[in-house]
Chimera marker file (.cmm) of the C-alpha trace (Angstrom):
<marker_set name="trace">
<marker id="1" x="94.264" y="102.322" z="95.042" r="1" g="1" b="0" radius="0.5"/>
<marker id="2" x="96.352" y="104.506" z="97.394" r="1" g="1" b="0" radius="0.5"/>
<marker id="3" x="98.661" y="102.983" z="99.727" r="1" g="1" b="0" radius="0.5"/>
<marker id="4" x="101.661" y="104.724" z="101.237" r="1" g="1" b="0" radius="0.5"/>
<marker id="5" x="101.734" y="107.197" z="103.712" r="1" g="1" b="0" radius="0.5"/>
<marker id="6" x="98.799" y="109.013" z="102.744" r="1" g="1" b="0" radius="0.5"/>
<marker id="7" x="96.794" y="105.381" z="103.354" r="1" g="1" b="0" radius="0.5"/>
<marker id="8" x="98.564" y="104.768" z="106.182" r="1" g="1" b="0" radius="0.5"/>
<marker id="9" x="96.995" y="108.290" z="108.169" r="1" g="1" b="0" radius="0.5"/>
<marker id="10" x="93.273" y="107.349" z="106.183" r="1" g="1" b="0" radius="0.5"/>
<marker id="11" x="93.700" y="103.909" z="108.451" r="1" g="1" b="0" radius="0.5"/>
<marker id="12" x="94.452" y="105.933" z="111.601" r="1" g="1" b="0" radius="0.5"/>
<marker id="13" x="97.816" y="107.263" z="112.377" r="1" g="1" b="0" radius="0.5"/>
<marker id="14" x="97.930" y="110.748" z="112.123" r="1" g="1" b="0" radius="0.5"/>
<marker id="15" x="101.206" y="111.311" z="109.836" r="1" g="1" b="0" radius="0.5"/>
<marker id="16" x="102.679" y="113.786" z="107.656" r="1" g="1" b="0" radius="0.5"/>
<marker id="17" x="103.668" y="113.062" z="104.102" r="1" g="1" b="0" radius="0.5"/>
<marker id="18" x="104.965" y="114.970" z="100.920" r="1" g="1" b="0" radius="0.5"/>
<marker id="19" x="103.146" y="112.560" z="97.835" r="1" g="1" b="0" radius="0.5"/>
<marker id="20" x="100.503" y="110.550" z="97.065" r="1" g="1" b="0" radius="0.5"/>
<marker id="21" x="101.279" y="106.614" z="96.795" r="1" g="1" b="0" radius="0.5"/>
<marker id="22" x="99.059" y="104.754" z="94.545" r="1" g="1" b="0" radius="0.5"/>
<marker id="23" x="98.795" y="101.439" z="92.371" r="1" g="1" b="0" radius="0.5"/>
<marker id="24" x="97.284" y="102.001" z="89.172" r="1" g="1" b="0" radius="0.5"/>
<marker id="25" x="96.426" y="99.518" z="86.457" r="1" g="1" b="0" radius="0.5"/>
<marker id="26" x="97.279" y="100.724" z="83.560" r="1" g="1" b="0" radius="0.5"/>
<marker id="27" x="97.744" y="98.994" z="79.969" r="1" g="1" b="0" radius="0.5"/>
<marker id="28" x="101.284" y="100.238" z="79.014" r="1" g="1" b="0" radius="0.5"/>
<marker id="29" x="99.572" y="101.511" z="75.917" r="1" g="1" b="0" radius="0.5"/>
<marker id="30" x="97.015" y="103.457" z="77.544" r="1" g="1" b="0" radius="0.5"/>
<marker id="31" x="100.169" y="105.931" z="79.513" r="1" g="1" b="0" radius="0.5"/>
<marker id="32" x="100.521" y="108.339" z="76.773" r="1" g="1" b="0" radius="0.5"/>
<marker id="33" x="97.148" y="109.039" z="76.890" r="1" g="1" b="0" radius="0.5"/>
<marker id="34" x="96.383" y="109.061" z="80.625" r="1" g="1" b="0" radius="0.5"/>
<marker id="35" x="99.561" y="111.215" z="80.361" r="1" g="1" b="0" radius="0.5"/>
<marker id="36" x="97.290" y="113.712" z="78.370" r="1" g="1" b="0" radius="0.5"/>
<marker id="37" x="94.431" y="113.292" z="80.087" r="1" g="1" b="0" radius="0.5"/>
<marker id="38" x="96.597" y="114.411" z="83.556" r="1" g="1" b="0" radius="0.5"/>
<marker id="39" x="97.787" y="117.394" z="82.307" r="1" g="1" b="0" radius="0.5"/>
<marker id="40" x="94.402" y="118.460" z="81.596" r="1" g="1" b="0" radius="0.5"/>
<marker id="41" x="93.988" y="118.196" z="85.474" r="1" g="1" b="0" radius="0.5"/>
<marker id="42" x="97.496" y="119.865" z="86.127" r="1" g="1" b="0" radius="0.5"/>
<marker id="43" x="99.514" y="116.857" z="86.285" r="1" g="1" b="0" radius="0.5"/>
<marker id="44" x="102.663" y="116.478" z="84.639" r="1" g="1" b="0" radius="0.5"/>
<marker id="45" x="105.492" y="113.893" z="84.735" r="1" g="1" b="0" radius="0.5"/>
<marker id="46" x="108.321" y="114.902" z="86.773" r="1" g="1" b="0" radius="0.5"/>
<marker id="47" x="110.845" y="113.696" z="84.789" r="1" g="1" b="0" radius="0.5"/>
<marker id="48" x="112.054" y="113.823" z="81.101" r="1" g="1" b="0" radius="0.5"/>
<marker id="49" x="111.879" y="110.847" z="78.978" r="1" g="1" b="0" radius="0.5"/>
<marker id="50" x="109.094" y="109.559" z="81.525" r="1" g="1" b="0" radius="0.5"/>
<marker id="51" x="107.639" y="106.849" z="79.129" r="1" g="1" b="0" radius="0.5"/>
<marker id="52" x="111.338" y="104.880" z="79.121" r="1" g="1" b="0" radius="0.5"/>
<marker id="53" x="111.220" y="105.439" z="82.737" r="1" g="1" b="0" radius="0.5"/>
<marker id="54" x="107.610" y="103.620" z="83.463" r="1" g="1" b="0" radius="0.5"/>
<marker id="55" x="108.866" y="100.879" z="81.081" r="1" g="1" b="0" radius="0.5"/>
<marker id="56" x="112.076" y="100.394" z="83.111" r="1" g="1" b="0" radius="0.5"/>
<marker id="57" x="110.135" y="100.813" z="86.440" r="1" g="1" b="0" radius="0.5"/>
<marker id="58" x="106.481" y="100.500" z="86.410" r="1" g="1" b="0" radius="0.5"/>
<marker id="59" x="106.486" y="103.646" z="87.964" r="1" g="1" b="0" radius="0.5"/>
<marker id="60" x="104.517" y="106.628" z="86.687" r="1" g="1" b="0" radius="0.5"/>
<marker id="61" x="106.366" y="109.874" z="88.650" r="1" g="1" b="0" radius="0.5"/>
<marker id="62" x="103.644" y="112.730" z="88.061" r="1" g="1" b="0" radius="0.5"/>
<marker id="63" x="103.506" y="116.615" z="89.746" r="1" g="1" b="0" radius="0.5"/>
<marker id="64" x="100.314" y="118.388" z="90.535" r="1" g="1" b="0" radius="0.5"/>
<marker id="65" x="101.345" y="121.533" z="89.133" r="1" g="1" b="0" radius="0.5"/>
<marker id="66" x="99.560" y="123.815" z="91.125" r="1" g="1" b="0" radius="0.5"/>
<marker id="67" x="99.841" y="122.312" z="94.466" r="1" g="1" b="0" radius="0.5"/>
<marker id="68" x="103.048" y="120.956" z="93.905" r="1" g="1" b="0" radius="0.5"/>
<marker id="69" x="101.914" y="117.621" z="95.004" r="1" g="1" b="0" radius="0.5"/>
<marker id="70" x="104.238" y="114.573" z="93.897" r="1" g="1" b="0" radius="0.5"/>
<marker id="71" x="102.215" y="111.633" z="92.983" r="1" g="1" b="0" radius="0.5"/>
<marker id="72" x="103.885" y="108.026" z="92.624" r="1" g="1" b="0" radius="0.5"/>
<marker id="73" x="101.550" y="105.605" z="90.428" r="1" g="1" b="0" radius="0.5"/>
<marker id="74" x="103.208" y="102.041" z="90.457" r="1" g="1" b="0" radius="0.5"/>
<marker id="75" x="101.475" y="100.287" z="87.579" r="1" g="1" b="0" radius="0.5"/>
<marker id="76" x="99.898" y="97.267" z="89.296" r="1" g="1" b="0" radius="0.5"/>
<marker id="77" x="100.246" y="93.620" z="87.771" r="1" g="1" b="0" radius="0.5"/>
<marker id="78" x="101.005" y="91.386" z="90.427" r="1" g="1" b="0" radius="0.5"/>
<marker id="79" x="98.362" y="89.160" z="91.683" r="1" g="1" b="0" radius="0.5"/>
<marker id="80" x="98.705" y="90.372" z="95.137" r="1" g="1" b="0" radius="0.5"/>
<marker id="81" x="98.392" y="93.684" z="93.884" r="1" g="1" b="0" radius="0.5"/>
<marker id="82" x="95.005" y="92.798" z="91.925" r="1" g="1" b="0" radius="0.5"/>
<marker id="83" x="94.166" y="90.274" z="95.571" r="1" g="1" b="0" radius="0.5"/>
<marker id="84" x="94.804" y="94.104" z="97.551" r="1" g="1" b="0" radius="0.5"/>
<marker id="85" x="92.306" y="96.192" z="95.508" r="1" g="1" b="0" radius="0.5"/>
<marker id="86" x="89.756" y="94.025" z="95.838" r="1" g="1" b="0" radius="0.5"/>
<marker id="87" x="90.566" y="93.855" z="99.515" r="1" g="1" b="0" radius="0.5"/>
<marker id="88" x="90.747" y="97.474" z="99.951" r="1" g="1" b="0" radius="0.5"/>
<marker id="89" x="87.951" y="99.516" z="100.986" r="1" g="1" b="0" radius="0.5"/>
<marker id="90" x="86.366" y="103.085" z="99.745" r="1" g="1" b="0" radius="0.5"/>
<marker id="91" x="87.657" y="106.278" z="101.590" r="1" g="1" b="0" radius="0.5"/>
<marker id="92" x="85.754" y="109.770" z="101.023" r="1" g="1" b="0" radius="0.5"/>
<marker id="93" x="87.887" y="112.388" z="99.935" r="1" g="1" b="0" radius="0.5"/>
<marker id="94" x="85.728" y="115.427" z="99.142" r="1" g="1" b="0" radius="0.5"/>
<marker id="95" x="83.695" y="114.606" z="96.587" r="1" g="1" b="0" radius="0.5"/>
<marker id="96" x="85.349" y="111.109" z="95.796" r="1" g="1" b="0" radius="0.5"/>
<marker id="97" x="85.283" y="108.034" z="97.331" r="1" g="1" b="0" radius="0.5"/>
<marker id="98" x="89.286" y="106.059" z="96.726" r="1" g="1" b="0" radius="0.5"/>
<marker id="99" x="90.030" y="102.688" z="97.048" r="1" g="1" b="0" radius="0.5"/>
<marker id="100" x="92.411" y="102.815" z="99.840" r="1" g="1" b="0" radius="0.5"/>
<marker id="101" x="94.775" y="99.162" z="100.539" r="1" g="1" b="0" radius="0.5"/>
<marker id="102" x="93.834" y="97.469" z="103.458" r="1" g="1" b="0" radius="0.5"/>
<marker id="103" x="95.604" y="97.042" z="107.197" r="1" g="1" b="0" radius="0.5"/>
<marker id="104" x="96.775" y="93.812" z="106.258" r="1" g="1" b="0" radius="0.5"/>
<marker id="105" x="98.096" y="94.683" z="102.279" r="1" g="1" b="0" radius="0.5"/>
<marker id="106" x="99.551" y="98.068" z="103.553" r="1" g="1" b="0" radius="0.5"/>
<marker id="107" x="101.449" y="96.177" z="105.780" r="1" g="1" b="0" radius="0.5"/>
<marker id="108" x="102.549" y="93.485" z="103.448" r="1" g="1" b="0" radius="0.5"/>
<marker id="109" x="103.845" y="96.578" z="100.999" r="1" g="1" b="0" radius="0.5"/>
<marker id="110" x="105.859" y="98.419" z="103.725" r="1" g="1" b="0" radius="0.5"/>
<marker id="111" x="107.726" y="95.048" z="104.705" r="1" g="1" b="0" radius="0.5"/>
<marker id="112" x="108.807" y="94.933" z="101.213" r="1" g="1" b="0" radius="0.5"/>
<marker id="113" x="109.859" y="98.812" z="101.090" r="1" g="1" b="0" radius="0.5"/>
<marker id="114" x="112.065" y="98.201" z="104.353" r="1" g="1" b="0" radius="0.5"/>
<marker id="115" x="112.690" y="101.741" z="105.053" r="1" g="1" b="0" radius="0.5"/>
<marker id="116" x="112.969" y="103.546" z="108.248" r="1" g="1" b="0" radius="0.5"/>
<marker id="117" x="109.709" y="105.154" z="107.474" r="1" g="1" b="0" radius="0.5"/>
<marker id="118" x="107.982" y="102.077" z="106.649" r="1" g="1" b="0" radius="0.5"/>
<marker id="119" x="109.256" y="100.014" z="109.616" r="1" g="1" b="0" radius="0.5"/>
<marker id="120" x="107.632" y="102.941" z="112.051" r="1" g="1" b="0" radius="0.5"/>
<marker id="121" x="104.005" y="102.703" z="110.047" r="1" g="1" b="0" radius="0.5"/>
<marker id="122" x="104.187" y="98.983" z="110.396" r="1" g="1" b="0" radius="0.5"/>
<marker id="123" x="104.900" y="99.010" z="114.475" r="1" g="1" b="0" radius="0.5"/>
<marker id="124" x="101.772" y="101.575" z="114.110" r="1" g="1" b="0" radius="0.5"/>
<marker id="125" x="99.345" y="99.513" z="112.155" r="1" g="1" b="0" radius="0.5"/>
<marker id="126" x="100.338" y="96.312" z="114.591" r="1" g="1" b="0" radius="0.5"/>
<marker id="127" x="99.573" y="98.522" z="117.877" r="1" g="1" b="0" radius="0.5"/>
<marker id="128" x="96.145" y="99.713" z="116.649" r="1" g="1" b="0" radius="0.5"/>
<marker id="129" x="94.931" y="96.573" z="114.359" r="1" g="1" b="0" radius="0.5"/>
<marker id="130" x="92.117" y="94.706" z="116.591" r="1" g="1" b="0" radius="0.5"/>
<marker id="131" x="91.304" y="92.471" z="114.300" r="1" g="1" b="0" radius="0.5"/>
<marker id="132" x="94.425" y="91.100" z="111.560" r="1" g="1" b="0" radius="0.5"/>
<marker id="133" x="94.499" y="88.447" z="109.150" r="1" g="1" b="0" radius="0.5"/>
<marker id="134" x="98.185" y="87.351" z="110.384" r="1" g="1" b="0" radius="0.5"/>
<marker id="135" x="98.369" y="84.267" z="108.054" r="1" g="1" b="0" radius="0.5"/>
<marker id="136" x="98.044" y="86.376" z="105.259" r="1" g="1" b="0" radius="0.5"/>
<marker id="137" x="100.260" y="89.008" z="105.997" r="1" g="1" b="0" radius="0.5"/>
<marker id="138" x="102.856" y="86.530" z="106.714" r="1" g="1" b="0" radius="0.5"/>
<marker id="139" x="102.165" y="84.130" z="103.914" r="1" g="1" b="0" radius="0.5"/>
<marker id="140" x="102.361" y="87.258" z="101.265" r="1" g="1" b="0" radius="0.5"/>
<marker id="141" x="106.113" y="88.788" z="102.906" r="1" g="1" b="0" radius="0.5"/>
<marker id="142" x="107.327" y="85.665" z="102.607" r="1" g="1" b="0" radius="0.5"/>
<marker id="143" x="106.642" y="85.016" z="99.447" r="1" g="1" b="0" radius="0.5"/>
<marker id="144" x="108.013" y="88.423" z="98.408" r="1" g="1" b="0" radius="0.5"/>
<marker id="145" x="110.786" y="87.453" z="100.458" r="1" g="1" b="0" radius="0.5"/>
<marker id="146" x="111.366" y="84.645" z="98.667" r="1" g="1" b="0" radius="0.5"/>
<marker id="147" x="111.050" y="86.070" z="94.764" r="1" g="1" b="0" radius="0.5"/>
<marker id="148" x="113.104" y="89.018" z="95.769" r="1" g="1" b="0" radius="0.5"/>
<marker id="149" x="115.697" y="86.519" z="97.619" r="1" g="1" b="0" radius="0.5"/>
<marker id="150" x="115.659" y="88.198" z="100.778" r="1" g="1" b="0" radius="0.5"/>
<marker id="151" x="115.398" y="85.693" z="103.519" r="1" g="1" b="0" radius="0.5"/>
<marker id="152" x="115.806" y="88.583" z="105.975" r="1" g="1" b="0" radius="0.5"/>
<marker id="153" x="113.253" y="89.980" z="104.872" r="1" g="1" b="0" radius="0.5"/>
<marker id="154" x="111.133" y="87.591" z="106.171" r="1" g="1" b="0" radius="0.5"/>
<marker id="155" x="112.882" y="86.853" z="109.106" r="1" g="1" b="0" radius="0.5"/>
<marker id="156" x="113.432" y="90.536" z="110.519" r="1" g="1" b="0" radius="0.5"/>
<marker id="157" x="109.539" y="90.947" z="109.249" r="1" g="1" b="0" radius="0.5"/>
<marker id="158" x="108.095" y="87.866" z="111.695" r="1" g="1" b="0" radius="0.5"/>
<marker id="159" x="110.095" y="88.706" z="114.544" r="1" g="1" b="0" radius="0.5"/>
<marker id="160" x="107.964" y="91.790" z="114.219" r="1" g="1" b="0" radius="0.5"/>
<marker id="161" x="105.176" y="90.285" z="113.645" r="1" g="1" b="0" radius="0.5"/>
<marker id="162" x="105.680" y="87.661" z="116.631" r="1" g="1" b="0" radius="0.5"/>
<marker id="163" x="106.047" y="90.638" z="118.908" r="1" g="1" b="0" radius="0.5"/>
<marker id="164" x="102.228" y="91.833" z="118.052" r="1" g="1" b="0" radius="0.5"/>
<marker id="165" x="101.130" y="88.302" z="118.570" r="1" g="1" b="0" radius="0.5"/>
<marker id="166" x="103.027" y="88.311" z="122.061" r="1" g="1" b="0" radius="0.5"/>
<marker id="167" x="101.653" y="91.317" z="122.690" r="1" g="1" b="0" radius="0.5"/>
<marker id="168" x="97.954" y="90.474" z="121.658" r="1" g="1" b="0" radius="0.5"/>
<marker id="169" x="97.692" y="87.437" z="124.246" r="1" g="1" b="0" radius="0.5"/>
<marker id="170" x="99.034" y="89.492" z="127.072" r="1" g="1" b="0" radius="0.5"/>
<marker id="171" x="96.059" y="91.771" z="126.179" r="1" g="1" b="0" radius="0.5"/>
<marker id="172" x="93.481" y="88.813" z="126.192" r="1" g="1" b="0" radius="0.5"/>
<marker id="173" x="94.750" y="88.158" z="129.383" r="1" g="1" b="0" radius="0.5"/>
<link id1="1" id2="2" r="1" g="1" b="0" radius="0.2"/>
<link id1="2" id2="3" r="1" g="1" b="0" radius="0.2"/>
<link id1="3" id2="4" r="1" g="1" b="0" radius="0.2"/>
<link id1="4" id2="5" r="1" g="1" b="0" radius="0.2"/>
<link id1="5" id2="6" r="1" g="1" b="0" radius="0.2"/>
<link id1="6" id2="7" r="1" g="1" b="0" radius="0.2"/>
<link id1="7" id2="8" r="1" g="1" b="0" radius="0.2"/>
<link id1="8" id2="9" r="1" g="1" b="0" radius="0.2"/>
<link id1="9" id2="10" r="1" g="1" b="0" radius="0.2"/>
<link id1="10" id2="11" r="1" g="1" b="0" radius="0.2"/>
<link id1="11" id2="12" r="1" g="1" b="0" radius="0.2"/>
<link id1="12" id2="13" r="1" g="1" b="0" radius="0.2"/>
<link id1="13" id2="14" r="1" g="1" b="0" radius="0.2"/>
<link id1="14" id2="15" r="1" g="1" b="0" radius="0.2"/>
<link id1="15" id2="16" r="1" g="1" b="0" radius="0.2"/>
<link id1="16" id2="17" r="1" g="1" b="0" radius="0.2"/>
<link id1="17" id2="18" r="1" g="1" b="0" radius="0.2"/>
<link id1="18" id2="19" r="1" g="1" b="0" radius="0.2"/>
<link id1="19" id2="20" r="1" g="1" b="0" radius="0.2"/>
<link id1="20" id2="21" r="1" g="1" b="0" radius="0.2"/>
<link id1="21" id2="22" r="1" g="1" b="0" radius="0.2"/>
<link id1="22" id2="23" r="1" g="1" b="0" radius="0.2"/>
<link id1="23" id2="24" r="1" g="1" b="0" radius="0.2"/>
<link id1="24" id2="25" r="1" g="1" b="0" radius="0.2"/>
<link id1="25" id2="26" r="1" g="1" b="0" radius="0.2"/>
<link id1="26" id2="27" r="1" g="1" b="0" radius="0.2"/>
<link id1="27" id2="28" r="1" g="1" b="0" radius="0.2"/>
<link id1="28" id2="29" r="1" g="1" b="0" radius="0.2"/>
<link id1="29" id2="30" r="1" g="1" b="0" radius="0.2"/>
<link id1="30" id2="31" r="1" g="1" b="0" radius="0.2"/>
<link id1="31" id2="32" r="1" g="1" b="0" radius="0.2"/>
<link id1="32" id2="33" r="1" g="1" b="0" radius="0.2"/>
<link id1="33" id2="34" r="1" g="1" b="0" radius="0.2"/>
<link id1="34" id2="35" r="1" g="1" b="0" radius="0.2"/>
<link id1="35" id2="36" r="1" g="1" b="0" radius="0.2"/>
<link id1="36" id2="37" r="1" g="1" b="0" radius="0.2"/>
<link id1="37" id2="38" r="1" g="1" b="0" radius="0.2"/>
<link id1="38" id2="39" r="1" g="1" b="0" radius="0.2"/>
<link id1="39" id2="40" r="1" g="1" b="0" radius="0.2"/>
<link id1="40" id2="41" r="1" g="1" b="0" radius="0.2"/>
<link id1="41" id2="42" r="1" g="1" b="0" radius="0.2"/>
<link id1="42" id2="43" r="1" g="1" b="0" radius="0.2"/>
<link id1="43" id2="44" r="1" g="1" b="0" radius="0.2"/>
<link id1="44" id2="45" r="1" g="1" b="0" radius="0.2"/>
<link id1="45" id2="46" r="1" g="1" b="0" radius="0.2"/>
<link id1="46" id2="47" r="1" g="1" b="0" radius="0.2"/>
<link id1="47" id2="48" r="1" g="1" b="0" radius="0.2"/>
<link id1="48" id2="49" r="1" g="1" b="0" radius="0.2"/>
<link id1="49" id2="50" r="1" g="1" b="0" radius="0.2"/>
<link id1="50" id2="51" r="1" g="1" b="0" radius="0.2"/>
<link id1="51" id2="52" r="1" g="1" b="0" radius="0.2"/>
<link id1="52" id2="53" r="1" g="1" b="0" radius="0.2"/>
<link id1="53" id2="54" r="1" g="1" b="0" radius="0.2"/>
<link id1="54" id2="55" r="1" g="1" b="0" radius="0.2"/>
<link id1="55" id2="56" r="1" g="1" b="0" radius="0.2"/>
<link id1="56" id2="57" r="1" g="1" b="0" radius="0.2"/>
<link id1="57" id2="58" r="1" g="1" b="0" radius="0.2"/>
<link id1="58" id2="59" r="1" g="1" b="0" radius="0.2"/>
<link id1="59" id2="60" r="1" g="1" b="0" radius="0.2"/>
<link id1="60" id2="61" r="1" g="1" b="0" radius="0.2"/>
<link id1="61" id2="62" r="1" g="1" b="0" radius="0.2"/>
<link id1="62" id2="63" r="1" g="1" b="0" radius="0.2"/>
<link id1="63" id2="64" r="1" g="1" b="0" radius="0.2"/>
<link id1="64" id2="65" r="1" g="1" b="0" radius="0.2"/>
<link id1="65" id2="66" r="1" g="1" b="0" radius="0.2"/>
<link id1="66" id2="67" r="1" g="1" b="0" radius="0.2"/>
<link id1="67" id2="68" r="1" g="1" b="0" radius="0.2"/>
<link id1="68" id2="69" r="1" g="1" b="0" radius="0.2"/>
<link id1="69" id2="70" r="1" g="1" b="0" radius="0.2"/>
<link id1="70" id2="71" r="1" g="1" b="0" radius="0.2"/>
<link id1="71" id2="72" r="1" g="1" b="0" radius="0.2"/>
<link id1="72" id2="73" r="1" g="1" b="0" radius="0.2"/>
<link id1="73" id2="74" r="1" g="1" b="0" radius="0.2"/>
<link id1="74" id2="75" r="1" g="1" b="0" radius="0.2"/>
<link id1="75" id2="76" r="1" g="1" b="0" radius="0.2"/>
<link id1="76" id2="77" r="1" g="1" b="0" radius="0.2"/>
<link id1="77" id2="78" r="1" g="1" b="0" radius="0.2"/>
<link id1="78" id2="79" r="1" g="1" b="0" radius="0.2"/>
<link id1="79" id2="80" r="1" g="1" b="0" radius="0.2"/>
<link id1="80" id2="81" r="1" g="1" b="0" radius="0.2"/>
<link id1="81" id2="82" r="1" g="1" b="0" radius="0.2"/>
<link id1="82" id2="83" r="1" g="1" b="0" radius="0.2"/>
<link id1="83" id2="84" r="1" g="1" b="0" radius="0.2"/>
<link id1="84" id2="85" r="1" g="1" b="0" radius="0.2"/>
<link id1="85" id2="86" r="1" g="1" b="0" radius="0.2"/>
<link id1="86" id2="87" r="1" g="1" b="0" radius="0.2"/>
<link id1="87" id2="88" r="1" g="1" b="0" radius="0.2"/>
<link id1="88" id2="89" r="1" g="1" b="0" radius="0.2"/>
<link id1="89" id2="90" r="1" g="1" b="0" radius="0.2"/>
<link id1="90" id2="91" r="1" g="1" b="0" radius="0.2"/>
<link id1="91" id2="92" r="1" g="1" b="0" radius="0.2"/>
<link id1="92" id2="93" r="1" g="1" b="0" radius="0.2"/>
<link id1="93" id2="94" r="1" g="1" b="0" radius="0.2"/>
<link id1="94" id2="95" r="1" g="1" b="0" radius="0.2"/>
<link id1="95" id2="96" r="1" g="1" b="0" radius="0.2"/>
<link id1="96" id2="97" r="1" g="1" b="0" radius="0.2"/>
<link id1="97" id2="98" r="1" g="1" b="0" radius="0.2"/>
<link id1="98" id2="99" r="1" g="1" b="0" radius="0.2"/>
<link id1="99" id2="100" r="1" g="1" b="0" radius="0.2"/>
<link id1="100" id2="101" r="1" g="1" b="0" radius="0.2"/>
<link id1="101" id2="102" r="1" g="1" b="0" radius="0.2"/>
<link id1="102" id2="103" r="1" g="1" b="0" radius="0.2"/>
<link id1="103" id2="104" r="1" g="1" b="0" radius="0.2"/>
<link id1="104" id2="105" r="1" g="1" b="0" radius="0.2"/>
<link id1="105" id2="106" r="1" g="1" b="0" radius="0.2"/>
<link id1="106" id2="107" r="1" g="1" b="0" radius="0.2"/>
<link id1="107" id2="108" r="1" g="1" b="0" radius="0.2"/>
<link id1="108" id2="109" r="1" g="1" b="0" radius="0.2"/>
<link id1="109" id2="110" r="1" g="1" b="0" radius="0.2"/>
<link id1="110" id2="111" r="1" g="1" b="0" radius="0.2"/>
<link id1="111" id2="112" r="1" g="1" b="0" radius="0.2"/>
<link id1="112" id2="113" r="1" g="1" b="0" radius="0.2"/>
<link id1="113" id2="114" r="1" g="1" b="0" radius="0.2"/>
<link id1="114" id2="115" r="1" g="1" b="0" radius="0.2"/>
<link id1="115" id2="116" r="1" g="1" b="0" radius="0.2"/>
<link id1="116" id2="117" r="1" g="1" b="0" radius="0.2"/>
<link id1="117" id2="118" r="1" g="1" b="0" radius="0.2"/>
<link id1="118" id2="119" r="1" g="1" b="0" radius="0.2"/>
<link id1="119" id2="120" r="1" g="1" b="0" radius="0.2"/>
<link id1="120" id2="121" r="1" g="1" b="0" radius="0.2"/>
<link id1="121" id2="122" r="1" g="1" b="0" radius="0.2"/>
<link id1="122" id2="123" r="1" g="1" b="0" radius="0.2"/>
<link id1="123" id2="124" r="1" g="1" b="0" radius="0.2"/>
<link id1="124" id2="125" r="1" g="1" b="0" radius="0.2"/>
<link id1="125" id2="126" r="1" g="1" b="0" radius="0.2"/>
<link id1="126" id2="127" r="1" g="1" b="0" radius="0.2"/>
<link id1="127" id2="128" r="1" g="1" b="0" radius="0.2"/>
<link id1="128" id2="129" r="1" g="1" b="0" radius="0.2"/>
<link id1="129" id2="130" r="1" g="1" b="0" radius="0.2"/>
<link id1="130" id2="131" r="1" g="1" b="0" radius="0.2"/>
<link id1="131" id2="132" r="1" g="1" b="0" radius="0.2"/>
<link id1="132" id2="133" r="1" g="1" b="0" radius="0.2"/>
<link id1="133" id2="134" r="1" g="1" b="0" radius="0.2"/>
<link id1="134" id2="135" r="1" g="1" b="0" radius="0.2"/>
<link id1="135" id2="136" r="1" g="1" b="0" radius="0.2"/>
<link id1="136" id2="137" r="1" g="1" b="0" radius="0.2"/>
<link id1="137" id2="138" r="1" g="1" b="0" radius="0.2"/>
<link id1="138" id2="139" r="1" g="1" b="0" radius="0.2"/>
<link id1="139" id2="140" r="1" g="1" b="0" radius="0.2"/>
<link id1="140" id2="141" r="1" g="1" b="0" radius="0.2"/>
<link id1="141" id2="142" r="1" g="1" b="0" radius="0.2"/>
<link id1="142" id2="143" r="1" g="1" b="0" radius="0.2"/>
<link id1="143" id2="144" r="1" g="1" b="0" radius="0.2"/>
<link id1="144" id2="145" r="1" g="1" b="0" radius="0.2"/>
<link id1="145" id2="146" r="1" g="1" b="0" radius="0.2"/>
<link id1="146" id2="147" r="1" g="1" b="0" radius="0.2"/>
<link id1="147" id2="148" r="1" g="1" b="0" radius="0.2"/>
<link id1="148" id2="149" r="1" g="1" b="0" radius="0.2"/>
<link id1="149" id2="150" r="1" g="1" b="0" radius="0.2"/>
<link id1="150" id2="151" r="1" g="1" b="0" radius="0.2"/>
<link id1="151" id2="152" r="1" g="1" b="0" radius="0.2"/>
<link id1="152" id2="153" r="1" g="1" b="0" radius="0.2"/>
<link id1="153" id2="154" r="1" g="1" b="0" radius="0.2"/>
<link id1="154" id2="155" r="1" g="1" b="0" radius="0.2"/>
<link id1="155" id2="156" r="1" g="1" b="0" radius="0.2"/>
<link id1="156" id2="157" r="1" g="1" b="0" radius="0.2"/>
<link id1="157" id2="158" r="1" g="1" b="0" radius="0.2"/>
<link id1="158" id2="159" r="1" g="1" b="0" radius="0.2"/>
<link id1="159" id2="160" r="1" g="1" b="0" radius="0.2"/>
<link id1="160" id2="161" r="1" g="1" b="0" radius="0.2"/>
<link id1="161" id2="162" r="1" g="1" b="0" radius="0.2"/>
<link id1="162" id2="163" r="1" g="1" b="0" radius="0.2"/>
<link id1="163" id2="164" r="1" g="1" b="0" radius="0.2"/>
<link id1="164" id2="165" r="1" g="1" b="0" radius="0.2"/>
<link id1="165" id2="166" r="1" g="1" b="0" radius="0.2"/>
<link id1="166" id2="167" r="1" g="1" b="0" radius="0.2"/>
<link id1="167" id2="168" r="1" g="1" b="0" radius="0.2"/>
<link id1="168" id2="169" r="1" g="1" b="0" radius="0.2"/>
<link id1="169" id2="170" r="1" g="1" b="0" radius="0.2"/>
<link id1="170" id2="171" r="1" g="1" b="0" radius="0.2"/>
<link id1="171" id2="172" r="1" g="1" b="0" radius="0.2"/>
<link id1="172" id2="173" r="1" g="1" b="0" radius="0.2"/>
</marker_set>
C-alpha cells in the first residue's frame, strides 16, 4: 500500500518527492527471498547488513538501480495498518493498479511522523477533504499518541484538526 508523499500527490496535491513510501506485509521469513526476487527487477537494499536492519526496524530500505529511486517498505503488522489497506483504494499506475492509503489513514500516519513535511501535507489533505471521517482520524492519533506516550501529539494534532472543523461550518454557512 503506498502512503507517503507519493500517496499524498495520487490524493490531489501536486508535490514533489525523492522515494516511494509503502507498507508491505511481509513474513520476516519471506525478506530474503523478496530480497531476491527485487533484484531481479533492479532493486537492491541500500544498506549493508539490511536483514539486521529490517529486524531492528521493520523497515525494508531498497534502491531502484536504474532510476535511482529510493523505496521505503515498512513491514506492516499493526491492526491499523491491516484496518488502512483495506480502507485504501486502487490507483492506476501504468499498467498496475496500487493500493494507495486513504485521506483519513494518510493523515493518521503523517500525525505520527510529525515532521515539517508531514505537518504541510496534513493542512493540505484538511483544505481539500469534502467528505472526512474525523472520529476516526482522531480516535487512531490518539491512540498512537497514547502507545508512543506523546500526549502532544495528540494535542498539537486536534488543535489542527479543530481548525478544519471551524473552518468546515463557516463553509456550510
Amino acid at each position: 500500500m503506498i502512503i507517503g508523499g507519493l500517496a499524498i500527490a495520487f490524493r490531489g496535491r501536486a508535490r514533489t518527492t525523492r522515494d516511494v513510501d509503502a507498507i508491505n506485509f511481509l513474513n520476516e521469513d519471506a525478506i530474503p527471498d523478496f530480497i531476491e526476487q527485487g533484484a531481479a527487477l533492479s532493486f537492491q537494499p541500500r544498506i549493508p547488513n539490511v536483514l539486521d536492519f529490517v529486524k531492528r526496524s521493520r523497515v525494508l530500505l531498497m534502491v531502484h538501480e536504474n532510476t535511482g529511486v529510493e523505496v521505503d517498505l515498512s513491514l506492516g503488522s499493526l491492526p491499523l495498518e491491516y484496518q488502512a489497506l483495506k480502507r485504501a483504494t486502487k490507483v492506476k499506475v501504468g499498467r498496475l493498479s496500487v493500493p494507495v492509503a486513504s485521506t483519513e489513514d494518510l493523515i493518521v500516519l503523517k500525525a505520527v511522523a510529525r515532521r515539517v513535511v508531514d505537518k504541510g501535507d496534513i493542512e493540505a489533505r484538511l483544505d481539500r477533504a469534502t467528505k472526512l471521517d474525523v472520529a476516526y482520524v482522531r480516535q487512531h492519533v490518539d491512540e498512537f499518541a497514547q502507545a508512543l506516550e506523546t500526549p502532544e501529539m495528540f494535542i498539537e494534532f486536534d488543535q489542527r484538526l479543530g481548525d478544519y472543523e471551524k473552518g468546515r461550518r463557516h463553509r456550510k454557512k
